[in-house]
Each structure stands twice: as C-alpha cells, then as structure tokens.
DRENBA-131848 format. One line per field, with one value per atom (N, C-alpha, C, O): residue number from 1; x, y, z; atom name. Coordinates in nm, 2 decimals, always signed. Example, Ala and Ser with C-alpha at 12.3 -4.5 7.8 and 13.67 -1.06 7.14 Angstrom:
# DRENBA-131848
i = 1	1	1	1	2	2	2	2
u = +1.32	+1.23	+1.32	+1.42	+1.28	+1.37	+1.29	+1.34
v = -0.57	-0.45	-0.33	-0.33	-0.22	-0.11	+0.00	+0.11
w = +0.78	+0.78	+0.78	+0.85	+0.71	+0.71	+0.79	+0.80
at = N	CA	C	O	N	CA	C	O
//
This chain:
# DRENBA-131848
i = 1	1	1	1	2	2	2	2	3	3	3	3	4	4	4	4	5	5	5	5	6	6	6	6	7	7	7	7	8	8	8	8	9	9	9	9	10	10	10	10	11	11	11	11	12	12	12	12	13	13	13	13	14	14	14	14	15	15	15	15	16	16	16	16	17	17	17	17	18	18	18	18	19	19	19	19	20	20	20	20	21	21	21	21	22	22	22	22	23	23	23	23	24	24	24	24	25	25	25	25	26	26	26	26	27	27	27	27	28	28	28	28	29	29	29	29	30	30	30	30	31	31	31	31	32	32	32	32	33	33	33	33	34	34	34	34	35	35	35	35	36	36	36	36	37	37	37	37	38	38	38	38	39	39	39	39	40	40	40	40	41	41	41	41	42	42	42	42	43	43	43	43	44	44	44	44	45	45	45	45	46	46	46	46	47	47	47	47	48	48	48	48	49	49	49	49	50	50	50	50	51	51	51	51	52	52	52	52	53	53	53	53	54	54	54	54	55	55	55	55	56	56	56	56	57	57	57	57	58	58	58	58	59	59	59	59	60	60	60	60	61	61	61	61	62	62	62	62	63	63	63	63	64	64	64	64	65	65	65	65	66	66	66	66	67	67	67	67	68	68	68	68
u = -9.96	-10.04	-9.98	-9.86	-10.09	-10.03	-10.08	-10.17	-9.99	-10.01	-10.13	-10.16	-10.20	-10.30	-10.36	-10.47	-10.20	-10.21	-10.22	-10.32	-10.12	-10.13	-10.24	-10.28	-10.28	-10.43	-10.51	-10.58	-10.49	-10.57	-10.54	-10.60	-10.45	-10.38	-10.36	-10.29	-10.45	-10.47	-10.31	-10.29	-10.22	-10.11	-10.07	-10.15	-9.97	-9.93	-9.91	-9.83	-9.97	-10.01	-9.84	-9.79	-9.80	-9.70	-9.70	-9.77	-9.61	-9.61	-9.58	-9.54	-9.61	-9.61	-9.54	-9.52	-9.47	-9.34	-9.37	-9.30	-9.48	-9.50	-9.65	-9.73	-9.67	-9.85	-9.80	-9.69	-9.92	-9.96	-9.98	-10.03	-9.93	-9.94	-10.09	-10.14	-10.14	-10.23	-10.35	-10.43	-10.39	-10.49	-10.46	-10.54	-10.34	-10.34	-10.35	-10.39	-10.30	-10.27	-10.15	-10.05	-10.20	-10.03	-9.95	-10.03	-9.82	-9.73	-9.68	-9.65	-9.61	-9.51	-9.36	-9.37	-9.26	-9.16	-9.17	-9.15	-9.23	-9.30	-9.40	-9.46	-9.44	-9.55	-9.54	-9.64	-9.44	-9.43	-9.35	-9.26	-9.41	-9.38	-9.29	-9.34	-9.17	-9.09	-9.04	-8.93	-9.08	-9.05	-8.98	-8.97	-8.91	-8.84	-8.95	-9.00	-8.96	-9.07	-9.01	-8.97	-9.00	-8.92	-9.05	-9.17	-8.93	-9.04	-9.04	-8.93	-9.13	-9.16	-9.18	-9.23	-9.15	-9.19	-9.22	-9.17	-9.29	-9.31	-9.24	-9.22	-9.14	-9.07	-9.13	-9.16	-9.16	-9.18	-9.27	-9.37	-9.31	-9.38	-9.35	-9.44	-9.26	-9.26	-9.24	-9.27	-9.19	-9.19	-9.01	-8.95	-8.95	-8.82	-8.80	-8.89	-8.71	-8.72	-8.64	-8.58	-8.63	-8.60	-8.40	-8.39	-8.32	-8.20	-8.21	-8.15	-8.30	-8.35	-8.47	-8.56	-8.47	-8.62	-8.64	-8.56	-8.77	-8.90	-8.93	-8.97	-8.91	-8.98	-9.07	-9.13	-9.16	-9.31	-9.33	-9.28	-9.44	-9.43	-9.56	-9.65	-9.61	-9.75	-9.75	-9.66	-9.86	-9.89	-9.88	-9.84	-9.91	-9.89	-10.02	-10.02	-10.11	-10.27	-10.23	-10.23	-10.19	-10.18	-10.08	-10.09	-9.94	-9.82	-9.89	-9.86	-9.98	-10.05	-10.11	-10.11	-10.19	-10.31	-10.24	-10.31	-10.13	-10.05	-9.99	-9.99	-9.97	-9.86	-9.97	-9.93	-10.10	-10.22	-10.20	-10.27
v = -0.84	-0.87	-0.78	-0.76	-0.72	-0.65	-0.69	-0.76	-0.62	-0.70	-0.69	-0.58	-0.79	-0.79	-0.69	-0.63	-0.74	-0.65	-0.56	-0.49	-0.51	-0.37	-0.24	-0.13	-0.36	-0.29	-0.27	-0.18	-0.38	-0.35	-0.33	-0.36	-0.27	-0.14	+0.03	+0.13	+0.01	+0.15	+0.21	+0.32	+0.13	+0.13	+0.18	+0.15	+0.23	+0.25	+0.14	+0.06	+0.10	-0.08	-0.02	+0.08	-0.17	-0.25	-0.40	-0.50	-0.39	-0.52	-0.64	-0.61	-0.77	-0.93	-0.97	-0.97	-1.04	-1.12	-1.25	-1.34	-1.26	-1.41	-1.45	-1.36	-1.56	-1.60	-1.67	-1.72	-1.66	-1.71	-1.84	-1.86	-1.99	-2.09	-2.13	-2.22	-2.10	-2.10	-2.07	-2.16	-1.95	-1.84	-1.80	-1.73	-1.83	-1.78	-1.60	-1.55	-1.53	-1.38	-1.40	-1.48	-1.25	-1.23	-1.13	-1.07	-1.09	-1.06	-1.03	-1.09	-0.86	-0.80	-0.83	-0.93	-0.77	-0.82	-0.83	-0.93	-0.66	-0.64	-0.70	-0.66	-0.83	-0.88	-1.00	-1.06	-1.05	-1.19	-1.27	-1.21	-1.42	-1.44	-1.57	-1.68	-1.56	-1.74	-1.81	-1.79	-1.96	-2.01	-2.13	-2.14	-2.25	-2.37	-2.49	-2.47	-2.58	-2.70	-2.85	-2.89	-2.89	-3.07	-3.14	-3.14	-3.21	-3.25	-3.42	-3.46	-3.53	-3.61	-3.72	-3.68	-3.83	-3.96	-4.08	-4.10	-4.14	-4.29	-4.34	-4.34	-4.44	-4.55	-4.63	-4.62	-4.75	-4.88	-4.88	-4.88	-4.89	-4.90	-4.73	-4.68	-4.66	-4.56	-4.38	-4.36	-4.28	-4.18	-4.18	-4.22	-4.10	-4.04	-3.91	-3.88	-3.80	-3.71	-3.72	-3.82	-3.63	-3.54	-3.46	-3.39	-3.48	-3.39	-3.21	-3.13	-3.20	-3.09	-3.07	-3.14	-2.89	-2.83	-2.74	-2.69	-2.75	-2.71	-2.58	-2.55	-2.49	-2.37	-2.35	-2.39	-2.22	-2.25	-2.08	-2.02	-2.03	-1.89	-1.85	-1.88	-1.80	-1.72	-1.56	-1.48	-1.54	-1.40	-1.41	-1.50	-1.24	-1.21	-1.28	-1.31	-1.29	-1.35	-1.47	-1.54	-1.54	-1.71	-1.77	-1.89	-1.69	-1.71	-1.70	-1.78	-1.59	-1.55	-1.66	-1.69	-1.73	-1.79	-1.92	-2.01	-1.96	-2.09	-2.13	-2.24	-2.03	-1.99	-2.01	-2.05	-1.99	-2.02	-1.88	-1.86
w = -4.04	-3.92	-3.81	-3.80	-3.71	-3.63	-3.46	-3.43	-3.36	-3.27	-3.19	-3.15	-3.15	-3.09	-2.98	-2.97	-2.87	-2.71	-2.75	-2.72	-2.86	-2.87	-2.88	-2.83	-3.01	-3.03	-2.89	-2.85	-2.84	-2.70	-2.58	-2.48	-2.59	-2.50	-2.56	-2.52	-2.67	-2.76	-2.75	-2.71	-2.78	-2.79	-2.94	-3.03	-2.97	-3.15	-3.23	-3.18	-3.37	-3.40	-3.44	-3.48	-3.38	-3.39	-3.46	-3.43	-3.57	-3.67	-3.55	-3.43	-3.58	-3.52	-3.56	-3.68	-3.44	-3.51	-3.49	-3.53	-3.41	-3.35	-3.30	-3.26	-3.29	-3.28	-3.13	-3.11	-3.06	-2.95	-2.98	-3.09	-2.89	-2.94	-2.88	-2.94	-2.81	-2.72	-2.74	-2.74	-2.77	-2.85	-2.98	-3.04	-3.02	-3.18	-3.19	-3.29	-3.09	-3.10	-3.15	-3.14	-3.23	-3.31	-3.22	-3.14	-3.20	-3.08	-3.12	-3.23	-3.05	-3.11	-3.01	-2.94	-3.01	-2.96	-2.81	-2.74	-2.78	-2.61	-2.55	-2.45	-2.65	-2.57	-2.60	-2.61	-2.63	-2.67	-2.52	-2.46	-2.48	-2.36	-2.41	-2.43	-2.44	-2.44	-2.40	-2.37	-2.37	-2.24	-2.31	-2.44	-2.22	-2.30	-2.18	-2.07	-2.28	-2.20	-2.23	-2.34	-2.14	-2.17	-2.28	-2.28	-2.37	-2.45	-2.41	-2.36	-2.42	-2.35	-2.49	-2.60	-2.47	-2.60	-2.50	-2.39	-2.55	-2.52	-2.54	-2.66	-2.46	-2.49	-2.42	-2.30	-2.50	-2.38	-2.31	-2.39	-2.16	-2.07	-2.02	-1.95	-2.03	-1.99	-2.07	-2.18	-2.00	-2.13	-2.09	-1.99	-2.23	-2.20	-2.23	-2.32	-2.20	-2.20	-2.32	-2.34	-2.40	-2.49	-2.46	-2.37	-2.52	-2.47	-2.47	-2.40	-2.57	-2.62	-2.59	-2.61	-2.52	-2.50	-2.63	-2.72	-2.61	-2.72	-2.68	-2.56	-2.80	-2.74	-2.74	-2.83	-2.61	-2.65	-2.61	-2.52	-2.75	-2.76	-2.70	-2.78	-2.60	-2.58	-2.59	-2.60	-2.58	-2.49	-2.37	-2.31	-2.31	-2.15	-2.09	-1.97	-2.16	-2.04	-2.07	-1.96	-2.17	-2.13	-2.09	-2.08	-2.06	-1.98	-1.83	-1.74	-1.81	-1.65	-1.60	-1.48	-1.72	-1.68	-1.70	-1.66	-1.76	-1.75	-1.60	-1.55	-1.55	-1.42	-1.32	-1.20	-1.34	-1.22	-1.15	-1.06
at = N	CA	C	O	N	CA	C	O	N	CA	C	O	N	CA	C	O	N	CA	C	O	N	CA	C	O	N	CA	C	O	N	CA	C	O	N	CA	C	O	N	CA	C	O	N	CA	C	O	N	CA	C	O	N	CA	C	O	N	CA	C	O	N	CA	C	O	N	CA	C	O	N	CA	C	O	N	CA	C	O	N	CA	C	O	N	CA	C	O	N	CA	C	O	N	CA	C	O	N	CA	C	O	N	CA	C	O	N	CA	C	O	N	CA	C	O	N	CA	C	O	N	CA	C	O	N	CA	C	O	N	CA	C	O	N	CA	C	O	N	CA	C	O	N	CA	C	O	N	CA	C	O	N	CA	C	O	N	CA	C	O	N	CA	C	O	N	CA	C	O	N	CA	C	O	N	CA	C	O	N	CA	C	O	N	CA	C	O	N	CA	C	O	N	CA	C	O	N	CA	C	O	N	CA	C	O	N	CA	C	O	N	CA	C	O	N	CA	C	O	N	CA	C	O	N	CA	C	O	N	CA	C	O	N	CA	C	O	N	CA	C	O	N	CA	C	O	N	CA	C	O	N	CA	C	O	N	CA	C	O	N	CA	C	O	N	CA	C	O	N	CA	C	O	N	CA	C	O	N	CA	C	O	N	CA	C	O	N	CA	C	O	N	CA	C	O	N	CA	C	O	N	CA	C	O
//
C-alpha cells in the first residue's frame, strides 16, 4: 500500500506505514499526524480517566480539520 498524500501531491509513491483512523488513508512517515487522547470509562454515575493515553493516528487534513 502506498501513501495516499503522496499520490496527491504528485509526490514519488512512498510505501505506508500507517492508516488514517479517521478516513482510512494509508500514510507514509511524512504525513502521518500522531497525537495521545485521554481515554475515558464509565464508572458509576460518572466517567474515569484512564492512567494511560491512547494513541490516535490521522492524516494532515483530518489533524487540520480536528483542530477547527
């Protein structure tokens, strides 16, 4: 699989090391966006956080368009 942006920056195809969790594009190392997100559970009447963040992989338009 090769990388999406790339293709569509008529860029040289570049193999994917990673999918967009978002859109499901495949991402090469230069276009892969990785961020850490609190992960959240139900306990009870309320939620608890997690001690450990979750990583979460996108592309550059849905890191952009996450960010508003």
């Amino acid at each position: 699989m090769n990388c999406y942006d790339c293709h569509s920056e008529d860029l040289p195809t570049t193999r994917a090391v990673a999918v967009c969790c978002r859109c499901g594009a495949a991402l090469c190392t230069d276009h892969v966006q990785t961020r850490s997100e609190l992960v959240l559970r139900v306990r009870g009447m309320g939620l608890a956080t997690l001690p450990d963040r979750a990583r979460r992989i996108t592309c550059t338009a849905c890191c952009k368009a996450e960010a508003g």
